[in-house]
One Martini backbone bead per residue (centre of mass of N, CA, C, O) as a GRO file, in nm:
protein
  110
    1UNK     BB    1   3.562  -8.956  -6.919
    2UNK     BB    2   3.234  -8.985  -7.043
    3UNK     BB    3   2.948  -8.926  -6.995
    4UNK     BB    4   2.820  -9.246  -6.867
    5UNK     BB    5   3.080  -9.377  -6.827
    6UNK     BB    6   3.200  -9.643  -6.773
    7UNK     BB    7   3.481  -9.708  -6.559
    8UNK     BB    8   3.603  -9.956  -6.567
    9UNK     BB    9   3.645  -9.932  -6.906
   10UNK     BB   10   3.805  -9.666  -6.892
   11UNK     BB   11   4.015  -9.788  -6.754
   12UNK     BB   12   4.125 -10.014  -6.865
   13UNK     BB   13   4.173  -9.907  -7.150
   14UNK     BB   14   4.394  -9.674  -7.055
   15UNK     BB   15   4.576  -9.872  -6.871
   16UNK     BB   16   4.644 -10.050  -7.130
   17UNK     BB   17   4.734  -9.783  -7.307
   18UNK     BB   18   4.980  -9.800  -7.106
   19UNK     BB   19   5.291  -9.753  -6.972
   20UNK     BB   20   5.228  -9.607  -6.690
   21UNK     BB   21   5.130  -9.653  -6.360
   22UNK     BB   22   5.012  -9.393  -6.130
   23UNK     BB   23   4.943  -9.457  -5.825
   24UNK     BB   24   4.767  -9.314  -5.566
   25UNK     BB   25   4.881  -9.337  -5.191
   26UNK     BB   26   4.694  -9.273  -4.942
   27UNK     BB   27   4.671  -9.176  -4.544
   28UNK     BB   28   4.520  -9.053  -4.300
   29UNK     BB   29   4.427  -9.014  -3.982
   30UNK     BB   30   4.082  -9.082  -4.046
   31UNK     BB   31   4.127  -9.361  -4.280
   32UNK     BB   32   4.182  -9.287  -4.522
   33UNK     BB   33   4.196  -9.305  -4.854
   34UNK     BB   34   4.369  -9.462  -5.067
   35UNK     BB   35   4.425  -9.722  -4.770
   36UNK     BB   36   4.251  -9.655  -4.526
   37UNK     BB   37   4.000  -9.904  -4.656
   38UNK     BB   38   4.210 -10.150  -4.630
   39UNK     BB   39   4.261 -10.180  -4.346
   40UNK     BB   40   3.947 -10.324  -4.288
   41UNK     BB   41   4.036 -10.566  -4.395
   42UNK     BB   42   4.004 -10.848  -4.211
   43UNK     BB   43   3.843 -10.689  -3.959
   44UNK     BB   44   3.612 -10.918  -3.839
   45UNK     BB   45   3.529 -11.009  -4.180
   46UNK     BB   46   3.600 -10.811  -4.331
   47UNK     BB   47   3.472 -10.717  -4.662
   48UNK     BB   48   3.554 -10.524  -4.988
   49UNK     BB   49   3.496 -10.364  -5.256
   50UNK     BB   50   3.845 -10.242  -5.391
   51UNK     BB   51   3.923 -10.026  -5.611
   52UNK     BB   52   4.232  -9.977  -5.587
   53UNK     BB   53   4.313 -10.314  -5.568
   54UNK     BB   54   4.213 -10.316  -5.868
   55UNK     BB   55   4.401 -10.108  -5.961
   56UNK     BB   56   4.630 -10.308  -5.859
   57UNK     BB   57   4.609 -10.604  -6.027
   58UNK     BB   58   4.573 -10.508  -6.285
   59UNK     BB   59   4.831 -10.385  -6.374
   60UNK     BB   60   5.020 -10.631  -6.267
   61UNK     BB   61   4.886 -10.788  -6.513
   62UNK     BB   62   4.968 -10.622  -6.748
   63UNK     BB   63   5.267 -10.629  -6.704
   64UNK     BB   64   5.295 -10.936  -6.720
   65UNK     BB   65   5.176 -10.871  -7.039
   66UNK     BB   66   5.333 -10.846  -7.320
   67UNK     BB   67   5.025 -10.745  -7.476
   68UNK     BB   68   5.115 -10.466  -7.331
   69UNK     BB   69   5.210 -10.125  -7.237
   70UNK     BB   70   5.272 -10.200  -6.907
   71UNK     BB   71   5.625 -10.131  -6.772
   72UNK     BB   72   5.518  -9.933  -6.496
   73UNK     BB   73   5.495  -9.925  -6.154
   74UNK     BB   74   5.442  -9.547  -5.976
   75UNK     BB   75   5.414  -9.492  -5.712
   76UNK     BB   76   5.248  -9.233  -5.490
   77UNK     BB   77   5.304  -9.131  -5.161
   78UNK     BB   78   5.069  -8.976  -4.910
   79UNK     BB   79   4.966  -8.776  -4.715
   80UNK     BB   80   4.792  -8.550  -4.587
   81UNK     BB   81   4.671  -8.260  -4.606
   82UNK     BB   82   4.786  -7.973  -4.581
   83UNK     BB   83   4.837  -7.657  -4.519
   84UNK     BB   84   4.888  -7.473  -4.793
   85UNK     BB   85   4.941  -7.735  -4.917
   86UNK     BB   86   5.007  -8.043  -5.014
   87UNK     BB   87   5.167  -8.253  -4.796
   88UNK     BB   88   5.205  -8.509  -4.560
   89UNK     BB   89   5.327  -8.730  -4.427
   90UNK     BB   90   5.314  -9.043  -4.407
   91UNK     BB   91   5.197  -9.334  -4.222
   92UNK     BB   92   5.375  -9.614  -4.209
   93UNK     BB   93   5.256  -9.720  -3.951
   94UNK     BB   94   4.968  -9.826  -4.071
   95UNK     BB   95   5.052 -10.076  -4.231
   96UNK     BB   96   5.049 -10.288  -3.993
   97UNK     BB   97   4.690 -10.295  -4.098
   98UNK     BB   98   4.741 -10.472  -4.331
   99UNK     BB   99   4.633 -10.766  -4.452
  100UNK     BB  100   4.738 -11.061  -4.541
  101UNK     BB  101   4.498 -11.117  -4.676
  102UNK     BB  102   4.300 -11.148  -4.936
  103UNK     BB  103   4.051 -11.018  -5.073
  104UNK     BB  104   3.807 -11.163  -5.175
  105UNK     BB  105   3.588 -10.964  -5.359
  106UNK     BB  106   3.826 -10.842  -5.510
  107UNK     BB  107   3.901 -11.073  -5.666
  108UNK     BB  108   3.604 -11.134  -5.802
  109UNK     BB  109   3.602 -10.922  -5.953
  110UNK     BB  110   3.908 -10.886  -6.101
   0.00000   0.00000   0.00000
């Protein structure tokens, strides 16, 4: 992106003209990380728009859609940054803090 361009239109154009999608997705132990925030979406009535999961939706939408170049979406998934560098495990056990309700507010965002 060039200073001062919009985020949301310079992701969606460079998106629509990629072949592959490769999200980060990371989870950390004091539950940051790009899924880290999504965990909270869903208890006790909390929503708000999360940029992760519009792109991830956005996605999903232009692979499914002929006339995008979108052919494969390959998360990488990592864990907290370790000592040394690199990651550590994900953390699996906390998917089941993922809502199945869906964002409302990211929803009417994406």
């Amino acid at each position: 992106l060039h200073d001062g361009q919009n985020w949301v239109a310079g992701f969606v154009l460079g998106l629509a003209a990629s072949m592959t999608f490769v999200p980060l997705l990371s989870w950390t132990e004091d539950d940051q990380g790009s899924l880290g925030e999504l965990g909270r979406i869903g208890v006790d009535g909390f929503d708000r728009v999360d940029n992760v999961l519009i792109e991830m939706i956005l996605a999903i939408a232009l692979r499914e859609d002929p006339r995008f170049a979108v052919h494969a979406i390959l998360p990488l998934i990592v864990g907290p940054a370790a000592e040394g560098g690199g990651f550590g495990p994900f953390p699996f056990y906390k998917l089941a803090r993922l809502s199945d309700e869906p964002s409302a507010a990211t929803n009417a965002r994406a």
